[in-house]
C-alpha positions in Angstrom: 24.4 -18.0 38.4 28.1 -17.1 38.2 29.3 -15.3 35.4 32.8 -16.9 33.9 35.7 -14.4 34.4 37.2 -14.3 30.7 40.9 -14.2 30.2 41.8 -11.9 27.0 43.7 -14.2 24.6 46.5 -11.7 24.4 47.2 -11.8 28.1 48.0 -15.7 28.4 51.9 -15.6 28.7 53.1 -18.1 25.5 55.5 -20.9 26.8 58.8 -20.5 26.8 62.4 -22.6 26.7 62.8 -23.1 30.2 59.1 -23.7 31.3 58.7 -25.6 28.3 61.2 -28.0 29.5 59.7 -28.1 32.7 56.0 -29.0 31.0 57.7 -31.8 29.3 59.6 -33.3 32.1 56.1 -33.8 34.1 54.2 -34.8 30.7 56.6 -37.9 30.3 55.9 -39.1 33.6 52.3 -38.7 33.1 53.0 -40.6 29.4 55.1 -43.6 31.7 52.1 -43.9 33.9 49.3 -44.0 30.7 51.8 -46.7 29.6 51.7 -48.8 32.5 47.7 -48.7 33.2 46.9 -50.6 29.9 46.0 -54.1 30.5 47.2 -56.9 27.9 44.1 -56.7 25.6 44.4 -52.9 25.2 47.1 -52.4 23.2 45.6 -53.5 20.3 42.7 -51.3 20.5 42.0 -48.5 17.6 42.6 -44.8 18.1 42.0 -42.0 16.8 44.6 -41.8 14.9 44.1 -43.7 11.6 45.9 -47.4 11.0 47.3 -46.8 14.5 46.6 -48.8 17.0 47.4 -48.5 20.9 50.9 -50.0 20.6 51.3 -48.1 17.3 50.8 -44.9 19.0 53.2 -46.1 21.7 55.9 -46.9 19.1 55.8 -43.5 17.9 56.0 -41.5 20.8 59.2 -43.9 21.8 60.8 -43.9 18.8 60.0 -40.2 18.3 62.0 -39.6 21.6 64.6 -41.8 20.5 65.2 -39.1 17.2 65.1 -36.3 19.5 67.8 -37.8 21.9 70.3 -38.0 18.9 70.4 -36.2 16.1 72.7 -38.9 14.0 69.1 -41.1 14.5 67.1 -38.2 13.6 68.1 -37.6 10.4 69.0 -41.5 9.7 64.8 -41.7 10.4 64.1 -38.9 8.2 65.9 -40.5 5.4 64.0 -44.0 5.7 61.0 -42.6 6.1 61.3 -40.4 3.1 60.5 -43.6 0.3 57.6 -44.4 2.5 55.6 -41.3 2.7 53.9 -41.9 -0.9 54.0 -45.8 0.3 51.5 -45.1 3.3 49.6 -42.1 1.4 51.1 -39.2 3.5 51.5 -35.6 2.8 54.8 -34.7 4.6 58.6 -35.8 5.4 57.5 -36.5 8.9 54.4 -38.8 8.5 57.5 -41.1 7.1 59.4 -40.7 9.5 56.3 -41.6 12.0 56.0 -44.8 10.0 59.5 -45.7 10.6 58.8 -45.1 14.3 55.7 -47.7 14.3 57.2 -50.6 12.1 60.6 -50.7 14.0 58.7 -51.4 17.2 56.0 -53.5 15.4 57.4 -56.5 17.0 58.6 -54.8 20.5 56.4 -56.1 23.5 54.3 -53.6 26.1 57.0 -54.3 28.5 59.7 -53.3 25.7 58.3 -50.1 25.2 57.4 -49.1 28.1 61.5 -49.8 29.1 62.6 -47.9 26.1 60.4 -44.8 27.5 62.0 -45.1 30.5 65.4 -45.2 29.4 64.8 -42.3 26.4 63.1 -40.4 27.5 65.2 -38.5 30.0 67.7 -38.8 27.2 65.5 -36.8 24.7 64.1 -34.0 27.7 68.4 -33.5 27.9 69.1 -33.3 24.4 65.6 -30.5 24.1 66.8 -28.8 27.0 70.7 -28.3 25.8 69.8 -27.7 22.0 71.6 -24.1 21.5 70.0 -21.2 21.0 71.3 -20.0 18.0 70.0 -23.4 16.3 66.9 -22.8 18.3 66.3 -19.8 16.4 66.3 -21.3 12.7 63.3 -20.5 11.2 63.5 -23.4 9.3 60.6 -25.5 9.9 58.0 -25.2 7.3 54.8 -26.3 8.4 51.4 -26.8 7.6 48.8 -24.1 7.5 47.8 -22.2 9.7 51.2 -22.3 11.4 53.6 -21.9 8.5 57.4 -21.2 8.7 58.1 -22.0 12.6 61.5 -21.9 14.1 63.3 -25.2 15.6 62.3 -24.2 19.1 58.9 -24.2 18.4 59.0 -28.1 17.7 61.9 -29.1 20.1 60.2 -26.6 22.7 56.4 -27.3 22.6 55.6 -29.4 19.7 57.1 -32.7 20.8 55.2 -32.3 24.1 51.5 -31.6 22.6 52.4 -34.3 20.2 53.2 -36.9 23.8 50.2 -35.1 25.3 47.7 -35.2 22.6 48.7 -39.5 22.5 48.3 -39.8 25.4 44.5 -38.9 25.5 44.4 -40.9 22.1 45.7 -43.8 24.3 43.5 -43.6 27.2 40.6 -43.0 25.3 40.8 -45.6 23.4 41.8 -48.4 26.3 39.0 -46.8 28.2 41.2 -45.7 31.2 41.5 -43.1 32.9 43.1 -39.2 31.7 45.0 -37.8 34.0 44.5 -34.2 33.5 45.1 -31.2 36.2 45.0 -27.3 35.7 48.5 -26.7 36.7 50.0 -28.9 34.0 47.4 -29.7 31.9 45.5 -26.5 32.0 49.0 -24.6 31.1 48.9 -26.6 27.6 45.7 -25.7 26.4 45.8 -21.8 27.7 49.2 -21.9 25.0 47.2 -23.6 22.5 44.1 -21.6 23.0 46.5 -18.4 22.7 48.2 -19.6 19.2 44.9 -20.8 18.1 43.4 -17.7 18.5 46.3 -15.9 16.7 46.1 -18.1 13.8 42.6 -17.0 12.5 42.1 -13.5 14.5 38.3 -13.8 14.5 36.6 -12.5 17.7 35.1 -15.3 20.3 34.3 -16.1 24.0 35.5 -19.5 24.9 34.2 -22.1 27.7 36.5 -24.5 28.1 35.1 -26.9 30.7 36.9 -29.8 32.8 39.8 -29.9 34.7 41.8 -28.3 32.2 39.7 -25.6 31.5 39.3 -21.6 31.5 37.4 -19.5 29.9 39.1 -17.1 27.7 37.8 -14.1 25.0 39.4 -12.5 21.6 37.8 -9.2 20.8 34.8 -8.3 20.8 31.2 -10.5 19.5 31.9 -13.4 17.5 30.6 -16.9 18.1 30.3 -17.6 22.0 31.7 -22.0 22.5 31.2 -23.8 25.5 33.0 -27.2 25.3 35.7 -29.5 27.4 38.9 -28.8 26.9 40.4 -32.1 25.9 38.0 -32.0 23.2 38.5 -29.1 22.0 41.8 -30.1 21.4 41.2 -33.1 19.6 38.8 -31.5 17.0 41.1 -28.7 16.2 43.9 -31.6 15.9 41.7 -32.8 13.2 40.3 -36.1 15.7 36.4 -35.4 15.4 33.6 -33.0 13.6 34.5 -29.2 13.5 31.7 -26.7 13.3 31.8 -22.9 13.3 34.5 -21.8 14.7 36.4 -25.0 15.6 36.8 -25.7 11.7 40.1 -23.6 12.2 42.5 -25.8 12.7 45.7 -26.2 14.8 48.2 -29.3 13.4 49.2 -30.8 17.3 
């Protein structure tokens, strides 16, 4: 039997601006492709995410990257969405703004979407990847806990791209097909949210994270050993299925 090399939380290097941008570039090609596998009748298939279906998920990762492309159409969906957040029950500015995404694009066909992505998303990837640094730096993002007050980079840099990689298994999981998931890209993703994770509730663990994104990773000393795939582990701390033990700490994604 082999014995699982475990990699100290502290170790994993957290992602940065420039490898950030380089993660996202290859998780919007891998989001084109999800696209483009779903047959007619999938698109209206329920997720994970409640109310949203397949081609509601798609409309919000599109018009998402349309906001981030522009800022003028950021903010103009921030103030549409506001009156809607008590409408659909939601807690935050942004689950308004999400609805705004998903009833624009109510009436947009596959084939519309999936040309918007193409055309926007480069767009959005620019605009990320030339935001200044000084803006960057604003802590002004107050976000759930655990995270808290977060600076701009840390939803321009990584939080748009967990948010187009955690749809994307919505997506395929609920059309059935298949999840394109690799240790170089993929893997990276879940060693930075396994690292921010740990640092958000500091309790000891050993972690075995199995599938083609896995690694098996330790914080401290004792504590509750896990042995689960890394996609799921994901989702459940994302709030998509039953937390127990340890994984009832979560991590908003």
């Amino acid at each position: 039997m082999t014995v699982p090399s475990y990699t100290d939380v502290t170790s994993i290097p957290r992602i940065e601006h420039r490898e950030a941008m380089q993660i996202a570039a290859v998780e919007n090609g891998k989001f084109a492709a999800a696209l483009r596998a779903l047959r007619e009748g999938d698109w209206t298939k329920p997720t994970a995410c409640q109310l949203w279906d397949v081609h509601a998920v798609a409309a919000h990762i599109v018009g998402s990257a349309a906001g981030q492309a522009s800022p003028v159409e950021f903010v103009r969906q921030i103030r549409k969405g506001k009156p809607l957040v008590a409408e659909i029950g939601g807690q935050y500015w942004w689950d308004g703004m999400n609805e705004v995404h998903v009833r624009e694009r109510s009436t947009n066909s596959p084939d519309e979407l999936i040309a918007e992505w193409d055309a926007i998303a480069p767009k959005a990837l620019k605009s990320r990847t030339t935001l200044p640094r000084p803006i960057a730096k604003l802590p002004l993002l107050g976000l759930p806990a655990p995270v808290g007050r977060q600076t701009v980079a840390y939803l321009f840099d990584v939080g748009f791209t967990r948010d187009v990689w955690m749809h994307r298994v919505d997506i395929a999981r609920a059309a059935g097909t298949e999840l394109d998931i690799d240790a170089e890209h993929d893997g990276r993703l879940v060693a930075d949210i396994v690292a921010e994770w740990a640092g958000t509730h500091g309790l000891p663990f050993t972690l075995d994270l199995t599938g083609p994104a896995g690694g098996s990773y330790r914080s401290g000393h004792g504590g509750e050993s896990l042995e689960i795939d890394a996609v799921e582990f994901c989702s459940i701390l994302s709030g998509r299925g039953e937390a127990t033990g340890l994984l009832t700490n979560p991590l908003p994604l």
